[in-house]
N, C-alpha and C positions, 0 to 999 in steps of 0.2 A: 504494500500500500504506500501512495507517494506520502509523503511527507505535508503539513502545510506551514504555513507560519504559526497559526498557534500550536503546532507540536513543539517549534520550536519554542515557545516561548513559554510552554509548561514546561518543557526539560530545563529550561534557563533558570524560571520562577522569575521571570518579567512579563510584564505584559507586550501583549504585540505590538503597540507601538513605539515600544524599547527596542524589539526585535530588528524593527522597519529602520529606526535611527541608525543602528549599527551598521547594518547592512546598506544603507543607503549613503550613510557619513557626511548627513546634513545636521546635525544638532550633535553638541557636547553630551558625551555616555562616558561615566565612571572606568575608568579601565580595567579594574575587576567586575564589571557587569557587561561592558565591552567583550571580554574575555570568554566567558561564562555563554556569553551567546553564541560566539566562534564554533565554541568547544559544542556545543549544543546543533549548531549548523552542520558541524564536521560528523559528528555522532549518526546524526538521523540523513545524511546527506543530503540536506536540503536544497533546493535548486529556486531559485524565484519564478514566480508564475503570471500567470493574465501577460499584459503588453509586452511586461520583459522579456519570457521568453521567447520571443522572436530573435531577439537578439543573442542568445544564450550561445549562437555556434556561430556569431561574426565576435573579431577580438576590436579592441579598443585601439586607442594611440597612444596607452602607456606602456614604459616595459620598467620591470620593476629589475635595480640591481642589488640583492643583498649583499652588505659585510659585516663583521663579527664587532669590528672598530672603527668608524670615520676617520677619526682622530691620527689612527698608526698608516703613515705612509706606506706600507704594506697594502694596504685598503683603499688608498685615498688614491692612489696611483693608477692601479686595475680598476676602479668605477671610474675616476673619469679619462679613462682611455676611451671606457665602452660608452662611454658618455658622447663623447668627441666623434662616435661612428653610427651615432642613435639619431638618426633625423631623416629625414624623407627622400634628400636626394632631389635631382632632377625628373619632375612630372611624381611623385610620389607624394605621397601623405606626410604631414609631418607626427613626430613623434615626442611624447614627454619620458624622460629621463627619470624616474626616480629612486632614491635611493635610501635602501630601508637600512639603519642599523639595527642589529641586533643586541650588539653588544655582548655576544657570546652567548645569549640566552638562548637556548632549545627550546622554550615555549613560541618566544621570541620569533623565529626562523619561521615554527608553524602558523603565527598567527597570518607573518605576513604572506605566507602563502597561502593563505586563505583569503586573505584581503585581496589579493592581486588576483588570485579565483573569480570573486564575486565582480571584479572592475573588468573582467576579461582581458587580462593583459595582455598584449600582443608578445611580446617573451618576458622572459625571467631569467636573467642570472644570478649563480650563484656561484660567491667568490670564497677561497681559501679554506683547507681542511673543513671535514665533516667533523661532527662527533662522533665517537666509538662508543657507540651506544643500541643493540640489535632494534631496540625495540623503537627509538626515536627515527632510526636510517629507516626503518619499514615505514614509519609515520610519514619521513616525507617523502618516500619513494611514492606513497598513495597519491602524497597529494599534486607530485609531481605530475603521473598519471593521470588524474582530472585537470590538470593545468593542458596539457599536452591532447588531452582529448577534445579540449574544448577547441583548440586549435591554437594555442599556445608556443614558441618556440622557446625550449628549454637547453643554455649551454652552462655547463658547470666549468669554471674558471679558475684553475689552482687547487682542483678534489682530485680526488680519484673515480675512479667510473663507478657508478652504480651496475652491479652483478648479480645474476640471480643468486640465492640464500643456498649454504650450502656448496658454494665450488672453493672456499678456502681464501675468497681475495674478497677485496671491497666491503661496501660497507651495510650493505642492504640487499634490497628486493627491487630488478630491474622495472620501473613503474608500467602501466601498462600501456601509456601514449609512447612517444619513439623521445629520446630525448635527442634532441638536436646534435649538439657536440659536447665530449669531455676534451678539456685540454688540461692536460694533467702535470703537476711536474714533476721531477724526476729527482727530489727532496734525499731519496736513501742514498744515489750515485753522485751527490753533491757536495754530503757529509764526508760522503767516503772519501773524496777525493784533497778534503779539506784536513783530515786528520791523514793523509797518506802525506801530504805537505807536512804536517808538525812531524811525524814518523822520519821524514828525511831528515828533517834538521839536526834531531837526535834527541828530539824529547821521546821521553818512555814516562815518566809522570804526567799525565794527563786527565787536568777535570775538568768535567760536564754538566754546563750549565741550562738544561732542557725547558720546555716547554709546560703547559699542561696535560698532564697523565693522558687523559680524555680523548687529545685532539689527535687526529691523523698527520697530522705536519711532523708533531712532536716526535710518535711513535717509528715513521719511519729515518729522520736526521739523529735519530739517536742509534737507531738498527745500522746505517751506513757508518755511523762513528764506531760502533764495534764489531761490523764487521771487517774493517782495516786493523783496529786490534787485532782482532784474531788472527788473519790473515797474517801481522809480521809478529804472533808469535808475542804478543803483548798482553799484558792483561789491563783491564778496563781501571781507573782510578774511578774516583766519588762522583757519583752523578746526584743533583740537586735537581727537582722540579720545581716550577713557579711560574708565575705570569708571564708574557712577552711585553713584558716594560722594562724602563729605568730598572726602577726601587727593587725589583726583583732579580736583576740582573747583580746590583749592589751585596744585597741580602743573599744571594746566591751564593756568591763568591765567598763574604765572608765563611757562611758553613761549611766552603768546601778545603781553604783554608786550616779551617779550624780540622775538620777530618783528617787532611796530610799539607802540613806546612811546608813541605818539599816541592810542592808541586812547582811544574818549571812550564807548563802552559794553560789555557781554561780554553774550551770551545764554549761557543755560547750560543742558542738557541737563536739569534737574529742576532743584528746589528744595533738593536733600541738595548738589547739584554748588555750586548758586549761593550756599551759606553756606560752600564751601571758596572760589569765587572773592571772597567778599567779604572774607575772611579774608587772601589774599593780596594786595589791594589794600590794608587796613589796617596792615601789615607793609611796606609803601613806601611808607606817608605820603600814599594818595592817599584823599579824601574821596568818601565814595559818599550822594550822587547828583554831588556838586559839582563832581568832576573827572572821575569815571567810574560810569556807569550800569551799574546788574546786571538782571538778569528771570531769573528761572527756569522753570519748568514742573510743573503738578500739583495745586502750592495744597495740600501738605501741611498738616497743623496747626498746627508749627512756623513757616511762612509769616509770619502777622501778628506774633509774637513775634518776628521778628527787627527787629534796629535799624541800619538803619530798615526798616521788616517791607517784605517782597517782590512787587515786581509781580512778575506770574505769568499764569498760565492753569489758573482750576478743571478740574479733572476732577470727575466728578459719580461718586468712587471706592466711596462707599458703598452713592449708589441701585445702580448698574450689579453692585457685587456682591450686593447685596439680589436685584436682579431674576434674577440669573445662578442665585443659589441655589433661587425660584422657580420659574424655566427648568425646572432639573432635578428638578425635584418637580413640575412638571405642572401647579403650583397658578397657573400665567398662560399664555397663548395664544401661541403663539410668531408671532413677526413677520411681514409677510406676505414671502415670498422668504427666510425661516427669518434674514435679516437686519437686523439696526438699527446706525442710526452713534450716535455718543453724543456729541455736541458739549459743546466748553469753552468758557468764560466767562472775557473777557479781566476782571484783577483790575488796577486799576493804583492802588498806594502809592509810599510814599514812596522805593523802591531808585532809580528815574527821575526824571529829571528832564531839563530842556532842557541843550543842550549851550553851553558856554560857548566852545567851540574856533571 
């Protein structure tokens, strides 16, 4: 039996004309009632009815691009690439841009694809590691699937590919619409190649300053940093999880410090983590490259500006969200196997140096 609005709005416990605001997003709604209705819509699969539905399988002239952080150049750089490639063109429609933070929240992610559901978005991207999470990757593989069925063009920018459940790789359940393009990157062969640089130098004390448990960015730059251990026969030093900030980066260090005060280099989670680690070796009197080696990850633009600017690993942040935005505007051929990896480019300055231990 279809659904109507007042199912929705007895699942919610609002009344329907709460229901109508939320979905419609002409009047200010509480956002734990906001929420509540979502969740309610998502539940009973609701779909809007009478006039709407006519329009229900033409998309809009929005295209929604999610990120975890505005704020982290990481983010800020891949949207508005896709940004920069989001517009009509010659003889074509034009297009609105916008761009949803999440803020790392998983409720977060689902609302707004829900949201961009109900608006029929013309596409969706979605930027930078998933959660490692079975039950949330299924969540939004769904909703993916109703995005992409409605006629949606869906490219994911900087994840990994959505796989069916059960083959051993990724992170979910392949949705049931096609999703446009994965352009994934190549985070574990990045790592590797960045701790095979400290390995030459002649560091053998080596700590790791990682990301969040949770995230897939984390999980595989830290699999590429021991898998080069292993490889020369090394064994792994203190690895610390934390945020991809600053303070986390600072906070990091310290503990791992405090674990083996020998240590003669830090990998660090990104290049925002690797100017708190350099900050906290500067604050104990220790000399970077001379007593202890830094690298990060990214090759922000901040990068070369630091002193002494940062070996690293490019990501190539801007094509990939150029093409991402392309992707979903149709105006480039998608991959063959709707897949591409997006390789880094090891950057080696002056944060390294040979070890003196």
């Amino acid at each position: 039996m279809t659904a109507t609005l007042a199912d929705v709005a007895a699942r919610a416990r609002v009344s329907p004309a709460t229901v109508s605001r939320v979905l419609n997003g002409n009047y200010p709604v509480a956002a734990a009632t906001r929420e509540r209705v979502l969740r309610a819509v998502d539940e009973l699969d609701y779909v809007l009815n009478g006039p709407a539905s006519s329009l229900a399988a033409a998309t809009s002239d929005l295209v929604g691009i999610l990120v975890n952080d505005i704020a982290d150049p990481f983010f800020g750089i891949m949207a508005g690439a896709a940004q920069s490639e989001i517009g009509g063109g010659p003889g074509a429609r034009e297009k609105l841009a916008v761009v949803c933070n999440t803020g790392g929240s998983p409720e977060r992610e689902l609302t707004y694809l829900t949201l961009l559901q109900r608006q029929r978005a013309a596409a969706v991207i979605l930027t930078g590691g998933a959660l490692e999470d079975p039950e949330h990757a299924a969540a939004v593989a769904a909703k993916l699937g109703r995005l992409a069925e409605a006629g949606s063009r869906i490219v994911l920018c900087g994840r990994p590919p959505l796989v069916p459940s059960g083959s051993g790789s990724g992170t979910g359940v392949r949705p049931a619409g096609p999703v446009a393009a994965t352009l994934t990157f190549d985070n574990r062969g990045g790592s590797r190649r960045l701790t095979e640089h400290l390995l030459a130098l002649g560091h053998r004390r080596i700590g790791y300053v990682a990301g969040p448990e949770e995230r897939t960015t984390t999980r595989h730059r830290v699999e590429g940093h021991l898998a080069a251990l292993a490889d020369a026969g090394v064994a792994p030093g203190p690895l610390v999880h934390g945020s991809y900030d600053r303070r986390s980066g600072y906070d990091a260090t310290v503990e791992l410090l405090r674990l083996d005060p020998s240590l003669t280099a830090v990998v660090a989670a990104n290049d925002t983590v690797a100017l708190g680690a350099c900050a906290a070796l500067r604050d104990r009197g220790l000399s970077i490259p001379d007593d202890v080696s830094v690298a990060g990850f990214d090759d922000l633009p901040f990068s070369t500006d630091a002193v002494p600017a940062l070996t690293t690993v490019r990501l190539p942040l801007y094509e990939a969200g150029a093409r991402a935005g392309r992707l979903a505007m149709g105006k480039e051929p998608v991959p063959p196997g709707g897949i591409a990896t997006v390789h880094g480019e090891l950057m080696v300055r002056g944060s390294t140096g040979r070890t003196r231990a």
